[in-house]
DRENLUM-453901 format. One line per 4 residues: number of its first residue (from 1); their letters; for each residue x, y, z of C-alpha. Coordinates in Angstrom, 3 decimals, always signed. Example, Ala and Ser with C-alpha at 12.3 -4.5 7.8 and 13.67 -1.06 7.14 Angstrom:
! DRENLUM-453901
1> AS> +12.300,-4.500,+7.800; +13.670,-1.060,+7.140;
END
This chain:
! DRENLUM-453901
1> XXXX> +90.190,+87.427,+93.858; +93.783,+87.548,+92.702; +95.038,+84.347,+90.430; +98.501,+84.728,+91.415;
5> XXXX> +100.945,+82.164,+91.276; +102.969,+81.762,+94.653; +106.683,+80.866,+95.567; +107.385,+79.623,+99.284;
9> XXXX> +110.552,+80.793,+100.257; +112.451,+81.205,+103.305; +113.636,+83.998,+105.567; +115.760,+83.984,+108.661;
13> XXXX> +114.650,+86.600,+110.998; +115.838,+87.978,+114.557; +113.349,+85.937,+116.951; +112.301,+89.231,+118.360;
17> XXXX> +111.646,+90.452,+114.953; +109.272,+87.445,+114.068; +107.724,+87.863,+117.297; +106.396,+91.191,+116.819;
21> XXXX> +105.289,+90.535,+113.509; +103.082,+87.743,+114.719; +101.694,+89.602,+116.876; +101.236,+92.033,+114.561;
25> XXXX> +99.573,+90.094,+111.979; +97.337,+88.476,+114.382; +96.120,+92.134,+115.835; +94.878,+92.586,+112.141;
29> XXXX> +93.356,+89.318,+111.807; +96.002,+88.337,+109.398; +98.172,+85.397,+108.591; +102.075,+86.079,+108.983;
33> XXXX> +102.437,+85.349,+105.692; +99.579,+87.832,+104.009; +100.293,+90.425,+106.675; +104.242,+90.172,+105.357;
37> XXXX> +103.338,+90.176,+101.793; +101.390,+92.814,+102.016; +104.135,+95.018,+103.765; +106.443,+93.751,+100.968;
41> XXXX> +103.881,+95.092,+98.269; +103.294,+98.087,+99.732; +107.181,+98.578,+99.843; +108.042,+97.999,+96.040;
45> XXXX> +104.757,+99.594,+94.996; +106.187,+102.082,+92.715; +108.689,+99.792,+91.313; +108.121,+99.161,+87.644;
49> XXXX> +106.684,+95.432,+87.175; +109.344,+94.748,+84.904; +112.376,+96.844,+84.719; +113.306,+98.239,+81.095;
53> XXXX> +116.852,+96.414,+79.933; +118.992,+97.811,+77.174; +119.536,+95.737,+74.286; +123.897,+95.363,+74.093;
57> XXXX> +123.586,+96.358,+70.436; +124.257,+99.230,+68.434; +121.117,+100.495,+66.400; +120.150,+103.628,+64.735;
61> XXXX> +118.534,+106.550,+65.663; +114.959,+105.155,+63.931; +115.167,+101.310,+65.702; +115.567,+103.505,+68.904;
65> XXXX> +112.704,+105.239,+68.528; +110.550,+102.095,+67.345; +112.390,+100.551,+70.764; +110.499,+103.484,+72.989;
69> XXXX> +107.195,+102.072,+71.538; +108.000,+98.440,+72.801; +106.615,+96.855,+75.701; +109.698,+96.425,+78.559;
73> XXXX> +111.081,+92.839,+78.770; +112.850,+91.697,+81.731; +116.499,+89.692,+81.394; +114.400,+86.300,+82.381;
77> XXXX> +111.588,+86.836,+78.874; +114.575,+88.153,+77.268; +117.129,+84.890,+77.754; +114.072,+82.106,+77.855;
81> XXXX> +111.405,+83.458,+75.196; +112.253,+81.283,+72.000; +109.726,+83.419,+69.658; +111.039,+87.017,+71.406;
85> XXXX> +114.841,+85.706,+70.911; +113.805,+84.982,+67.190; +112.326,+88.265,+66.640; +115.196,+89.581,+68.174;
89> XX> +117.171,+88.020,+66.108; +119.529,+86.699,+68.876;
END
């Protein structure tokens, strides 16, 4: 079973829209909400989790190699990680 944490967030949608996906959902035994989920997933599937950023400074041709071999960080880690700003050096 997935330990995901969950957001509830809000949507307005063309009543005929949300119509059809309820009846959707419920032809599939499904909630709205996991039937739309999983249409979401399904849509951003090949998306990388977290998409690579550039750092904004210069560095040599060896740090950008070592940088190839480092796990991708998004903006969010990036600004509110205290021990990855530190090793950062920002």
């Amino acid at each position: 079973m997935e330990n995901t944490r969950r957001i509830q967030t809000a949507f307005r949608l063309e009543e005929s829209l949300l119509n059809r996906l309820k009846s959707k959902a419920k032809r599939q035994n499904k909630s709205l909400n996991n039937y739309v989920e999983a249409l979401l997933k399904e849509d951003v599937r090949d998306e990388p989790l977290y998409p690579k950023v550039s750092f904004p400074i210069p560095h040599s041709a060896r740090v950008s190699r070592m940088l190839d071999i480092l796990p991708d960080f998004t903006e969010e880690e990036l600004k509110t990680d205290e021990k990855l700003a530190y090793i950062l050096g920002k």
